[in-house]
N, C-alpha and C positions, 0 to 999 in steps of 0.2 A: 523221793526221787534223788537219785546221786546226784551228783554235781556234774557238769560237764567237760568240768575241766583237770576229772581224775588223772591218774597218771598209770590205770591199766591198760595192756597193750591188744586188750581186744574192744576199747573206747574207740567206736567209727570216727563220733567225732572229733575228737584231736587228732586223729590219723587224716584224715579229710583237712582239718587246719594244716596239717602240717606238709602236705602235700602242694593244699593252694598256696603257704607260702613262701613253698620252694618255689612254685613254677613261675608267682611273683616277681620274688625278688631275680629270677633268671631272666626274662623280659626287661627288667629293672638294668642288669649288668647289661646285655644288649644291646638297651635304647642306649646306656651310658657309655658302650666301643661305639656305636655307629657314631655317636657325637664327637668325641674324639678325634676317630677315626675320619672324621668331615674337616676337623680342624688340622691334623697334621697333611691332609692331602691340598687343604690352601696352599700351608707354607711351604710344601715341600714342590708343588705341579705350580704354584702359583707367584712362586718368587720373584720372577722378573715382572711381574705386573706391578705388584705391590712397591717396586722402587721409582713405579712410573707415577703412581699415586701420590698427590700432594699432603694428601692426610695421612693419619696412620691409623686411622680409624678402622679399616681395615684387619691391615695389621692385629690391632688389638682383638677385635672380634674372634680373631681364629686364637687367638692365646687364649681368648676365657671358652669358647668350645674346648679346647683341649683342657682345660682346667676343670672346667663342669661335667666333661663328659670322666676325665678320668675319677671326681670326687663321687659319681654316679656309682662307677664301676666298681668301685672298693667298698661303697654303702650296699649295692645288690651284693658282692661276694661276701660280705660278711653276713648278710643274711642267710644267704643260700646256706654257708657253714654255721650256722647257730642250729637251722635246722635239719641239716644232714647229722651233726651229732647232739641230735633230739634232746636240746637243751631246753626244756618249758618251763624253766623255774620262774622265768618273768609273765608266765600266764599263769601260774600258781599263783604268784606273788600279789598278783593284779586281781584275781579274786578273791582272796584272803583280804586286800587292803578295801576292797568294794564291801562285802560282808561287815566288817568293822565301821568302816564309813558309815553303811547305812543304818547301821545300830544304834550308834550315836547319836547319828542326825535324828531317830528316830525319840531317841530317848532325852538327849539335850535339850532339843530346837524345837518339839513341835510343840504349836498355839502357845509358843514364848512370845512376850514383845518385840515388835519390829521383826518377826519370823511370818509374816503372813503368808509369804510367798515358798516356804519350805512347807508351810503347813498345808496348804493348797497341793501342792506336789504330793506331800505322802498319802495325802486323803485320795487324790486320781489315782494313782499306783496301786494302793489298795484298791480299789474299786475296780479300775479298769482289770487287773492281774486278777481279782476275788483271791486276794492273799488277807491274813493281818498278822502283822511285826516281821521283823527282818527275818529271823527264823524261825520264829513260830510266836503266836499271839500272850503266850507268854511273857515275850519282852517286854510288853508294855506294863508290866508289874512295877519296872524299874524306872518309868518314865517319869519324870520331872511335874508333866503334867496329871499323870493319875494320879501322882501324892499329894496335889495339889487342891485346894478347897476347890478350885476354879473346874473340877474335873465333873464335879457335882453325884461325885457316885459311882463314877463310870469305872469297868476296867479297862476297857479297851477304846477308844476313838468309836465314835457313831460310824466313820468309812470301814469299820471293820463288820459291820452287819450285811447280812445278804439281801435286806430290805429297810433301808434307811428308815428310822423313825426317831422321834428326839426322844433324844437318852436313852436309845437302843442299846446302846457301851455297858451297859448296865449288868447285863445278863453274858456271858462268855460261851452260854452251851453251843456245842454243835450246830443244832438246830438255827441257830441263830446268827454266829459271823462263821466267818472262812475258817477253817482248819485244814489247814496246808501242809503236807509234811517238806520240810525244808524252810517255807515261809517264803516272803515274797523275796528275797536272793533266790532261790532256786527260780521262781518266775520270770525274776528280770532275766538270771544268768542265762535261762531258754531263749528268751529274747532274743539276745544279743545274739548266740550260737546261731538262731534260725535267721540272725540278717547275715553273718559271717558271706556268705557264699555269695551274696548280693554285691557288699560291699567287695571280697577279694575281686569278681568279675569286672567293677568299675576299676578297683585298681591296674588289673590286667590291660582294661581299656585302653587307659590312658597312658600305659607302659609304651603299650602297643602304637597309640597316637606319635609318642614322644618320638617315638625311630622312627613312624612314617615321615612325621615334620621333618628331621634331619634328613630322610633318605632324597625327600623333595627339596630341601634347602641346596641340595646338590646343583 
């Protein structure tokens, strides 16, 4: 399974990314004029009020509206231009350091001392995905733990079997654990992709919210 985060221009999904997070960060620039644009119309409709006011409380309030809405505005347009010129090197990036990461963690940390909680993790992943090693059950050749007396024979983690039994690790065939092509990175990285859409929408939400709340702070 390729990755999802190639950089061929007939990939739906990075097109579909890159799409939701223009329209994003554009709701993003939006919420952050309407804010602004709330705070210069204090100072500029509401001047002689604010010299009747004791405090300056006021006052300040519409300085950091116009402060926040403008540091809004400049965070959405630099988004919008990162992806009008389909700049994806930082999701390339971001998968390539996820792949590595998990290799490590895979090959380092698991059933080390005081790793319990890493090692509980990779055995769900495996399990829950039906993957084993980061990119293919191979990796565990290299792991700390299979060279280790404590591994007791194993090649692979027992979470790599498709029917747990002790010292299943034992045996690598087919028949027996996941053989994934990509390995569990390719699983996670689906993952991730299939909430994408989820998550952009929440983001959109609450873009959306941010301007309603200003349009009503009016």
């Amino acid at each position: 399974m390729a990755s999802v985060y190639k950089e061929e221009p007939d990939d739906w999904m990075t097109v579909c990314l890159k799409y939701l997070l223009f329209v994003f960060n554009f709701f993003f620039w939006v919420g952050g004029a309407t804010v602004m644009a709330v705070g210069i119309w204090t100072l500029i409709e509401k001047s002689d009020y604010l010299s009747l006011l004791a405090s300056s409380t006021f006052a300040v309030s519409a300085y950091i509206l116009i402060f926040a809405g403008g540091l809004v505005m400049v965070t959405g347009f630099l988004g919008c231009c990162a992806v009008i010129r389909e700049q994806k090197s930082c999701l390339c990036t971001l998968s390539e350091e996820l792949k590595q990461h998990l290799n490590l963690t895979m090959t380092e940390n698991y059933a080390q001392p005081g790793r319990n909680h890493i090692t509980h993790s990779v055995d769900r992943l495996q399990q829950d995905f039906k993957c084993c090693g980061s990119n293919s059950s191979a990796d565990w050749q290299y792991s700390i733990y299979i060279l280790s007396p404590e591994s007791g024979g194993r090649v692979v983690p027992d979470s790599c079997c498709k029917t747990i039994t002790p010292s299943c690790g034992q045996r690598d065939h087919p028949s027996n654990i996941y053989k994934v092509e990509g390995g569990c990175i390719t699983k996670l990285e689906q993952f991730l992709a299939d909430h994408l859409l989820i998550i952009g929408a929440v983001g959109i939400g609450v873009a959306c919210l941010q301007e309603g709340g200003a349009q009503f702070s009016c």
